[in-house]
C-alpha positions, 0 to 999 in steps of 0.5 A: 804738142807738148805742154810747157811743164812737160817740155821742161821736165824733159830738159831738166833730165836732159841737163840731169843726165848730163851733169852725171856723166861729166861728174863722173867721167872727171872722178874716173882717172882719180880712183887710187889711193896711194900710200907711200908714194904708191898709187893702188886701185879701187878694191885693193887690200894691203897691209897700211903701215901708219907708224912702225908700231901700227899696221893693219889690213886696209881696202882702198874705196871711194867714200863721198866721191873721194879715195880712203883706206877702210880699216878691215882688221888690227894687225896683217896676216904673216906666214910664220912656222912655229916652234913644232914645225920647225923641228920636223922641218929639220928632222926631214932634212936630216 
């Protein structure tokens, strides 16, 4: 037979174990950010705009149990031809 405090001790974690699995089965479908109206999983990188002068590479992820954009870097890469390129792209097309 068990002693009380291991009895209790049983049930705690029981209950521990429960509280857990409840916690997170409720935070589960409410992983998403959302910008703009858009809701975007867990782990996905965009380009944030969050004014028309300032946007910048953002990760979506959970902090304390709640969905934040976490600031990679200034500024979002583009894909640009410069001025050198440019003038072989023509050169090429005839």
């Amino acid at each position: 037979m068990q002693s009380p405090a291991a009895a209790y001790a049983a049930l705690f974690s029981a209950f521990g174990l429960l509280a857990v699995g409840i916690t997170s089965a409720l935070a589960a479908p409410d992983c998403q950010c959302v910008t703009k109206g858009t809701r975007v999983d867990l782990g996905t990188v965009i380009c944030l705009e969050v004014s028309p002068s300032v946007r910048y590479l953002a990760r979506c992820e959970r902090v304390l149990n709640n969905t934040s954009w976490k600031k990679l870097e200034d500024g979002c890469p583009s894909a640009r031809i410069c001025e050198p390129q440019r003038q072989s792209l023509a050169a090429l097309a005839g």
